[in-house]
N, CA, C and O of each residue as an XYZ file, in Angstrom:
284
protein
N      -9.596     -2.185     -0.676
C      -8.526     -2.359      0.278
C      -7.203     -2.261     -0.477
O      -6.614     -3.310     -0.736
N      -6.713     -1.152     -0.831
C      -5.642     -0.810     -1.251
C      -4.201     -0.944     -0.601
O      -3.161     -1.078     -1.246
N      -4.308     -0.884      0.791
C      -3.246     -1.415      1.390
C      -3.433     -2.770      2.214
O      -2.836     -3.284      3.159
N      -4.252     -3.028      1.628
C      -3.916     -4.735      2.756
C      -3.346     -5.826      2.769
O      -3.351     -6.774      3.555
N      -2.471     -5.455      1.112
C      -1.638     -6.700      1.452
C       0.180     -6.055      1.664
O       1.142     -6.783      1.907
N       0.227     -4.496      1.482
C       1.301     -4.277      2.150
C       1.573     -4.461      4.116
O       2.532     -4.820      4.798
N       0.247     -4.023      4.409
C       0.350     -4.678      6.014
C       0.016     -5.783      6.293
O      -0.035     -6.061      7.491
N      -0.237     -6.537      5.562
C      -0.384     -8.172      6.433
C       1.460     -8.441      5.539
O       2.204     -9.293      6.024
N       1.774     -7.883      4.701
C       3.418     -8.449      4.914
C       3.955     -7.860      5.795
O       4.488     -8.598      6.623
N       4.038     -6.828      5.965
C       4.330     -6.052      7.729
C       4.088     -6.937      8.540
O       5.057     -7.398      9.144
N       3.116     -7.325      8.753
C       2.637     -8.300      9.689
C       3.288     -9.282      9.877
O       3.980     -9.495     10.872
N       3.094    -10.215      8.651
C       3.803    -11.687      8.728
C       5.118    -11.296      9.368
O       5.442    -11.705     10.484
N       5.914    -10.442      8.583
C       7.937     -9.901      8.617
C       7.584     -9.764     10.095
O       8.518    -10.318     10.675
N       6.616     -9.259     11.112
C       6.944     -8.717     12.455
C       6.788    -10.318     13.239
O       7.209    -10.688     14.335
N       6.053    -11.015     12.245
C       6.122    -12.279     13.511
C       7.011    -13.024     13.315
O       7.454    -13.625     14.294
N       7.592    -13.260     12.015
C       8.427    -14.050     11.844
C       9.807    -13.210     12.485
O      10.674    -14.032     12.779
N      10.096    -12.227     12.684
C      11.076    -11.680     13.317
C      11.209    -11.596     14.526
O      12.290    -11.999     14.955
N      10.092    -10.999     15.646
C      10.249    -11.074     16.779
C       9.661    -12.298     17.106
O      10.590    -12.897     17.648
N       8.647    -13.072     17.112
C       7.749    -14.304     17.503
C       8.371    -15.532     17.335
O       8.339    -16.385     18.222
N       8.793    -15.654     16.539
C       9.212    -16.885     15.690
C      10.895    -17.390     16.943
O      11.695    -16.477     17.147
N      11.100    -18.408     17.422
C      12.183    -18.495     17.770
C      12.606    -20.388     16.870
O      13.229    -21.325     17.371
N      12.156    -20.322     15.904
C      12.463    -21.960     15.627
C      13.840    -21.813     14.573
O      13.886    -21.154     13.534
N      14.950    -22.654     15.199
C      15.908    -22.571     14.717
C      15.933    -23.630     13.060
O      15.699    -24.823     13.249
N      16.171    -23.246     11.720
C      16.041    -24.044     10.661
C      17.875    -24.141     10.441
O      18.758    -23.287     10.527
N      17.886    -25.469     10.157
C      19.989    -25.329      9.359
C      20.040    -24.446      8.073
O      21.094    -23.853      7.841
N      19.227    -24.342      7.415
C      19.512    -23.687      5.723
C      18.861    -22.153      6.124
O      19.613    -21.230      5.810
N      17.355    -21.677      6.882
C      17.290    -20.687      6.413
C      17.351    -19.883      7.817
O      17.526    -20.654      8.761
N      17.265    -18.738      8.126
C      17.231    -17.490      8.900
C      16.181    -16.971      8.704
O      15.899    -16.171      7.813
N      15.514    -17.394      9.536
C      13.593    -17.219     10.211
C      14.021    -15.451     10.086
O      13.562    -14.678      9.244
N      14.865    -15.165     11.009
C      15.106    -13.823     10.817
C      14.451    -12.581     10.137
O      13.517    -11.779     10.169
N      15.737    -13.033      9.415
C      16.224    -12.155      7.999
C      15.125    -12.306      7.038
O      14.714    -11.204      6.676
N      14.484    -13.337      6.481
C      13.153    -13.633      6.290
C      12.193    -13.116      6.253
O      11.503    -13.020      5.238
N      11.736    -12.357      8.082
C      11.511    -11.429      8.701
C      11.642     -9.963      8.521
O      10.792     -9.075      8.452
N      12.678     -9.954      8.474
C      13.138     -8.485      8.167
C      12.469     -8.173      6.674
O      11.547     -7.431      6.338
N      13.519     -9.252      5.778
C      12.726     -8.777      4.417
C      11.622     -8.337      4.525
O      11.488     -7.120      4.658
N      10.457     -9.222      4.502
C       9.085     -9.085      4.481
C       8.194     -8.025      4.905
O       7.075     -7.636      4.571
N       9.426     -7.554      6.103
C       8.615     -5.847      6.622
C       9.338     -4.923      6.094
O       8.894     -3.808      6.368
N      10.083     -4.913      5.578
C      11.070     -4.046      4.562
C       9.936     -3.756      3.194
O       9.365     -2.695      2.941
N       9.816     -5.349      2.278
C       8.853     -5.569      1.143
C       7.943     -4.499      1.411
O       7.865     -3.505      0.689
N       6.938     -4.769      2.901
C       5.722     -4.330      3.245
C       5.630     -2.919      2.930
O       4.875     -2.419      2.096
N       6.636     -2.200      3.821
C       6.914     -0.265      3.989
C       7.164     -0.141      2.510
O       6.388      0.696      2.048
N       7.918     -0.635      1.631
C       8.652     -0.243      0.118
C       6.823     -0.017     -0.712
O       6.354      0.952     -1.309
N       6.311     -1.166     -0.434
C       4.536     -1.551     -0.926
C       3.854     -0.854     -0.549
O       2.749     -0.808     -1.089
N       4.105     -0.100      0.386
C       3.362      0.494      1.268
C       3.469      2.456      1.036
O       2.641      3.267      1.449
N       4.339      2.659      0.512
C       5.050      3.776      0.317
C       4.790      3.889     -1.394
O       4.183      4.807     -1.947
N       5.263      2.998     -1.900
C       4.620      3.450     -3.524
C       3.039      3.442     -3.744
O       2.370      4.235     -4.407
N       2.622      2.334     -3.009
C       0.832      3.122     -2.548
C       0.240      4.297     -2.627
O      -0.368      4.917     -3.499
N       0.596      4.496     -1.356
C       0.527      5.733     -1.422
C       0.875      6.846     -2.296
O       0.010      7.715     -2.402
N       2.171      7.033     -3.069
C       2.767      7.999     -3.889
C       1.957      7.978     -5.013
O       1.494      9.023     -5.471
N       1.657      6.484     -5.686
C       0.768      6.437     -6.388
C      -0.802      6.704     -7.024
O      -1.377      6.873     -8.099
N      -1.166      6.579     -4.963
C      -2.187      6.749     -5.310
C      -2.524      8.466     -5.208
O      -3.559      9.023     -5.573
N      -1.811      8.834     -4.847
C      -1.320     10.676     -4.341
C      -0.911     11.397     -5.757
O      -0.975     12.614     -5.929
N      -0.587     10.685     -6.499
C      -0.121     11.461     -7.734
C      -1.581     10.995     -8.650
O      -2.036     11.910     -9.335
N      -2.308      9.707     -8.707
C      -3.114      9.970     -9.316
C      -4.210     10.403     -9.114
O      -5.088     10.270     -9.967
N      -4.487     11.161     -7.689
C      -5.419     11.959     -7.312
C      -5.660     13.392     -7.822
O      -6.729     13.909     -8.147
N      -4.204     14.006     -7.818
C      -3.875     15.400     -8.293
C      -4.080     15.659     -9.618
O      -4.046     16.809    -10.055
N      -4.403     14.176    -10.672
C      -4.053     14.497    -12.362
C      -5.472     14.758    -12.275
O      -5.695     15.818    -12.860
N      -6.715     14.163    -11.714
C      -8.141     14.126    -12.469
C      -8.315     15.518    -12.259
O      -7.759     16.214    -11.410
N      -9.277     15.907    -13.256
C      -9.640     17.323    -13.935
C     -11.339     16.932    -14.619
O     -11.819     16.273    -15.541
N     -11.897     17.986    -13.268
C     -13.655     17.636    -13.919
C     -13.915     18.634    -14.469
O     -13.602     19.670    -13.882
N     -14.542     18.734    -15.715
C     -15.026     20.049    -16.378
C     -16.350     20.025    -16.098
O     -16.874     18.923    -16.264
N     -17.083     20.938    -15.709
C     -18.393     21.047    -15.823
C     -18.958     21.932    -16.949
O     -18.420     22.979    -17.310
N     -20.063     21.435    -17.463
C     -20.312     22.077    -18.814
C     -21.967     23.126    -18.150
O     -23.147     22.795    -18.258
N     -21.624     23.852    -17.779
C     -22.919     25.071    -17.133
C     -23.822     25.525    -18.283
O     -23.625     26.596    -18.856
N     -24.805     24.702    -18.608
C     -25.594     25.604    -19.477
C     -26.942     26.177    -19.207
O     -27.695     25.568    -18.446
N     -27.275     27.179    -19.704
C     -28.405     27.983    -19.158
C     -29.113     27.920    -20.031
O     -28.569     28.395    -21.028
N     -30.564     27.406    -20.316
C     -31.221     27.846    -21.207
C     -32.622     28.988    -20.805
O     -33.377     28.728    -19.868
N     -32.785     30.191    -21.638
C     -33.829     30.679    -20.803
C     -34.803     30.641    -22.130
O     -34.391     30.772    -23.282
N     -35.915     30.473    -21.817
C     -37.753     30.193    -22.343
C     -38.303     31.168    -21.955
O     -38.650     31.478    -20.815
N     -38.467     32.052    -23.574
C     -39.537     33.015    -23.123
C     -40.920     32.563    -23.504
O     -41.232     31.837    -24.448
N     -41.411     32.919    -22.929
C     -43.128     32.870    -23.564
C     -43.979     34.041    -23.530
O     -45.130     33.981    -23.963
């Protein structure tokens, strides 16, 4: 599971942003929010690039050998 913890921060950032209505004095449930699905796509996007660039480097050689047996 290569991406599952960039979408469960997607996740969390979408509830705490739209779901969430509890007002705190110090922090912004918000913005909080936002970050976290921001974090998620940024996590989510080098994933992928990453895992896309190290798909393209592997290089299989196959070694074909023939042997023929006379008798």
């Amino acid at each position: 599971m290569k991406y599952g913890g960039a979408v469960a921060l997607m996740i969390i950032g979408a509830i705490l942003y739209f779901a969430v209505n509890a007002e705190l004095q110090a922090v912004n449930i918000d913005m909080i929010g936002l970050i976290l699905m921001i974090g998620g796509v940024g996590w989510l996007i080098i994933s992928l690039i990453v895992n896309a660039s190290s798909r393209r480097k592997r290089v299989v050689h196959v070694d074909d050998r023939r042997e023929i047996i006379e008798e």
